[in-house]
N, C-alpha and C positions, 0 to 999 in steps of 0.2 A: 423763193421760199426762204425768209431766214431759219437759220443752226437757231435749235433748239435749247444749246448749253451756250454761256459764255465763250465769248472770244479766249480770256484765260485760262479757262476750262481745257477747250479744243487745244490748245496751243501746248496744256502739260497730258494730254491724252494723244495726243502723236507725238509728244518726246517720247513716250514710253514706249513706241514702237520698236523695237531693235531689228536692226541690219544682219545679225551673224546669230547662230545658234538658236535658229528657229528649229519651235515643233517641227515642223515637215523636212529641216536640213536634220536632226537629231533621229528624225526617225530612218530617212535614208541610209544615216551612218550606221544605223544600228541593224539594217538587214544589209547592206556589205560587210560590217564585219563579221555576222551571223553566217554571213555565207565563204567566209575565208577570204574576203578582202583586207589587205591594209593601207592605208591610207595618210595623207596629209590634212591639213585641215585653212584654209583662205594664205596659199600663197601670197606673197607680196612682191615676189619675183614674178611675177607670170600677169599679161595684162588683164585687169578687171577681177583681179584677186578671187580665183574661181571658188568655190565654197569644199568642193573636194577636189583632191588632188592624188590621182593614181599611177604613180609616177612610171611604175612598173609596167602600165599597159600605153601608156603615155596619152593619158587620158584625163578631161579634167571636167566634171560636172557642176554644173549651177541649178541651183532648187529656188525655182523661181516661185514668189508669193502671184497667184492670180492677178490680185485685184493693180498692184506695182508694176507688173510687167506686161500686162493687160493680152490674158489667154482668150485667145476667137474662142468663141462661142460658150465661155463657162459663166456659169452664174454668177459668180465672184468677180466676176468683173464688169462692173457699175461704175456711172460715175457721179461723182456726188454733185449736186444740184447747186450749189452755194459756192460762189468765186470756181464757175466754170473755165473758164480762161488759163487760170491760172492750173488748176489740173491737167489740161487738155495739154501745156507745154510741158508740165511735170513727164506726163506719161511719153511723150512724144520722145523726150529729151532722157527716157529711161529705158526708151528700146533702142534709142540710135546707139548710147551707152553698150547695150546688147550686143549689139549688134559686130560694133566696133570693137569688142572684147573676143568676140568670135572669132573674129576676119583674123584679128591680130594675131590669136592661138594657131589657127586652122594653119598659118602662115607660116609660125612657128613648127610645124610639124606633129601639133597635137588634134585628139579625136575631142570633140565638144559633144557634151550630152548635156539635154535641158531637162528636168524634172520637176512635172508642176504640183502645187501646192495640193489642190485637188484631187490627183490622183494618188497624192500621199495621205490623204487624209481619208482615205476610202479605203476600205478594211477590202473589199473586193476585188479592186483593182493591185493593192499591193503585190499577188503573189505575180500577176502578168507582169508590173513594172520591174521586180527585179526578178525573174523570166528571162525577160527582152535587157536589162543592163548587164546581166552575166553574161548573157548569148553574145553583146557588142563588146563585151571584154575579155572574152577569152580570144573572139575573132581576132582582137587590136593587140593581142600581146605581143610582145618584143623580144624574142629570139635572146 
């Protein structure tokens, strides 16, 4: 099935996608610091420049978009019909990415939390997800 917009079209509608300072990472940040967290913001010392940085529990969380980091089983994550191939490496080449940012922290001596887009974006789900992130940060704190 061909895209339904121009090839230039599509091409200035994912440049405008942004990497940092997403709704779902701003919203994160905003119930850590609500809850008496402080924080760093996309290290560049640390591999895969984690999106928060809790230096004090020695912890470093990534708020992954669904449909980019491709979460089993959510609805957001589809894949679009048009230059399959070419997605299919996109994604592949964006969890090994993950994956390898993980290893590399885990390694370093830090705790890795993944927070996905979905459960940030669900008014319901919020109060369990930072629940369950204060519960692993208090547990991780460092003497």
């Amino acid at each position: 099935m061909p895209d339904r917009i121009s090839k230039q079209r599509r091409s200035w509608n994912m440049s405008r996608i942004r990497g940092g300072d997403t709704r779902p990472e701003r919203i994160v940040r905003s119930m850590l610091h609500r809850a008496g967290f402080r924080f760093r913001l996309h290290s560049k010392r640390l591999p895969g420049r984690p999106d928060i940085v809790l230096p004090k529990y020695r912890t470093v969380i990534f708020v992954h978009g669904c449909f980019w980091h491709r979460h089993k089983g959510c609805r957001l994550t589809y894949t679009p019909k048009s230059n399959r191939s070419f997605w299919q490496r996109k994604f592949r080449t964006n969890i090994a990415r993950d994956r390898k940012s993980s290893a590399a922290l885990k390694k370093l001596g830090w705790h890795v939390l993944v927070v996905w887009q979905c459960d940030v974006e669900n008014p319901g789900t919020r109060s369990r997800l930072l629940s369950s992130m204060t519960g692993i940060l208090r547990r991780t704190q460092t003497p």
